[in-house]
C-alpha positions as CSV (number, residue, x, y, z in Angstrom):
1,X,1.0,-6.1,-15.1
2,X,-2.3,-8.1,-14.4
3,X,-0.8,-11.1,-16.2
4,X,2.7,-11.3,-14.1
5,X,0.8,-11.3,-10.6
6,X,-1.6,-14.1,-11.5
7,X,1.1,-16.0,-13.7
8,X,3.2,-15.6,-10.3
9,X,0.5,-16.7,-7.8
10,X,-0.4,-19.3,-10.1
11,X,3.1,-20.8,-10.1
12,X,3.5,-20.7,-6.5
13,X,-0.2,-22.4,-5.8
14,X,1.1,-24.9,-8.5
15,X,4.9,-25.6,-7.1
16,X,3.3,-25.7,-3.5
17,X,0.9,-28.2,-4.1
18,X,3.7,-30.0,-6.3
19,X,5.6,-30.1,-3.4
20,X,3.2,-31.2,-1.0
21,X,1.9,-33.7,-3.1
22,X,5.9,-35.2,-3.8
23,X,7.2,-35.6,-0.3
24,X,4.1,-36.1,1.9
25,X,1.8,-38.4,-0.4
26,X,1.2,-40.8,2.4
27,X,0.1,-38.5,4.9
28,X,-2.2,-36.9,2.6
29,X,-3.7,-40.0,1.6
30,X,-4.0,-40.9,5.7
31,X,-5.6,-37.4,6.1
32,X,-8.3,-37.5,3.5
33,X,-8.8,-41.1,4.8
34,X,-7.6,-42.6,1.1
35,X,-5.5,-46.3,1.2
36,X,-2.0,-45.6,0.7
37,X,-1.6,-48.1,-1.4
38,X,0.9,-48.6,-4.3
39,X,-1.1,-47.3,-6.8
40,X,-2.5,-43.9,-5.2
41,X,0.7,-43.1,-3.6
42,X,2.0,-43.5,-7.4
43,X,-1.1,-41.4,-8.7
44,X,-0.1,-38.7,-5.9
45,X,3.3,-38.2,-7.1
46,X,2.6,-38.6,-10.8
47,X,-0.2,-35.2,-9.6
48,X,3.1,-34.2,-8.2
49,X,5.0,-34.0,-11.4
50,X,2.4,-32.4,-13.2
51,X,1.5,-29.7,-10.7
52,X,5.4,-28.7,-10.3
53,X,5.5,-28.8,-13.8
54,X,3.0,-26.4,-15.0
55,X,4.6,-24.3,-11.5
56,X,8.0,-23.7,-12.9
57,X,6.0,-23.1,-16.8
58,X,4.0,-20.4,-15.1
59,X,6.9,-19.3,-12.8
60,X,9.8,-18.6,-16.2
61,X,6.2,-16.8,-18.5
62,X,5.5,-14.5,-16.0
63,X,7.8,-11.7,-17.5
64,X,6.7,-12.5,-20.9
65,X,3.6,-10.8,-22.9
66,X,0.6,-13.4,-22.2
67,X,-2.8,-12.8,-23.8
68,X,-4.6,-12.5,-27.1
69,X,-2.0,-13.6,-29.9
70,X,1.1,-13.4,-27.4
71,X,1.8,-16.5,-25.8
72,X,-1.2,-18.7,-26.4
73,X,-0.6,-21.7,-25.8
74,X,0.3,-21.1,-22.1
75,X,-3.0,-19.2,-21.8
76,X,-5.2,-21.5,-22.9
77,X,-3.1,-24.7,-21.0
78,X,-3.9,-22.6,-17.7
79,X,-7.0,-22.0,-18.7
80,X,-7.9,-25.5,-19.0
81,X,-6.4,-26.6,-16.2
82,X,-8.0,-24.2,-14.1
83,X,-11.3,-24.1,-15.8
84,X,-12.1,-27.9,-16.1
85,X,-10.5,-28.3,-12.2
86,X,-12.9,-25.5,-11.2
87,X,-16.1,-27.4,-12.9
88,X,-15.0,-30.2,-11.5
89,X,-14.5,-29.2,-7.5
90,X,-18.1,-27.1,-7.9
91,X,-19.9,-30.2,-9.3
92,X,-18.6,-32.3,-5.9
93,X,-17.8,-30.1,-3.3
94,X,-21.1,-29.4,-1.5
95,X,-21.2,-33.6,-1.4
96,X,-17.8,-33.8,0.5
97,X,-18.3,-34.5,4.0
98,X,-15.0,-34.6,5.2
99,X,-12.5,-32.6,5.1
100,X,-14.9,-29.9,3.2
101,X,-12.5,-27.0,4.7
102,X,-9.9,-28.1,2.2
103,X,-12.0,-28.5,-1.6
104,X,-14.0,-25.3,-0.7
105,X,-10.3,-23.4,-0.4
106,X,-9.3,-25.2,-3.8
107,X,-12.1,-24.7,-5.8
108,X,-12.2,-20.5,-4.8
109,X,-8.7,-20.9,-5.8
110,X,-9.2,-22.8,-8.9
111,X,-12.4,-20.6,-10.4
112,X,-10.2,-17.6,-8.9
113,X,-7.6,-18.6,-11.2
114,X,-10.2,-20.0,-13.6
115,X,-11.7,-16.3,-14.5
116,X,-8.4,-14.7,-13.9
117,X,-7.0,-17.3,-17.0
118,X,-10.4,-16.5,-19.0
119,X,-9.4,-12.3,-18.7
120,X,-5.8,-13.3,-19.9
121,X,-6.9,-15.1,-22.8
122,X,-9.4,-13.1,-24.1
123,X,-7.5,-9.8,-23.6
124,X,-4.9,-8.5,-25.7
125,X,-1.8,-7.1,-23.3
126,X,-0.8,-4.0,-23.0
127,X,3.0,-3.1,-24.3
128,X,4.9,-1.1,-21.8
129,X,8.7,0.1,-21.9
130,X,10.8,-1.9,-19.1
């Protein structure tokens, strides 16, 4: 049960910020005071692909067994994700000065999802009649 909420929440943080990041990359880069040039607008939407991506992976697992043996390779993909992302918003958020509302919500989210992703992979699931 554990694994279908956070393999649902996860998908819709994911497709979200997909989505976001695909139609609006120039005013996010205006908003976080980045260049919209060429080349991040490209990087946002190439973020895009990948964030909508792993969405809609984490969106069609969540019915499936996840955890120990069972579906490994997502687990450990999320994990990563999740887990480097995490290290890498704590290691610079308390140096952001602007705009620090915004990477202190992603990286709770991210070691949220971080720990969650750790429980998954190192538990084996429980089977239960549908």
């Amino acid at each position: 049960m554990i694994t279908k909420i956070v393999m649902t929440s996860s998908a819709l943080f994911l497709a979200i910020t997909g989505i976001l990041l695909s139609f609006l990359p120039n005013e996010i880069a205006d908003y976080l005071n980045i260049e919209p040039n060429i080349i991040t607008i490209l990087f946002l939407k190439i973020m895009s692909a990948f964030y909508m991506g792993f969405g809609i992976l984490n969106w069609m697992g969540r019915g499936t067994l996840i955890g120990g043996i069972y579906n490994k390779p997502i687990a450990i993909g999320n994990l990563m994700h999740f887990g480097v992302g995490a290290i890498a918003l704590v290691k610079v958020v308390s140096h952001i000065q602007e705009h620090s509302e915004i990477f202190i919500s992603l990286t709770i989210m991210y070691v949220l999802f971080a720990i969650l992703f750790t429980y998954i992979f190192r538990t084996n699931p429980i089977k239960t009649e549908k």
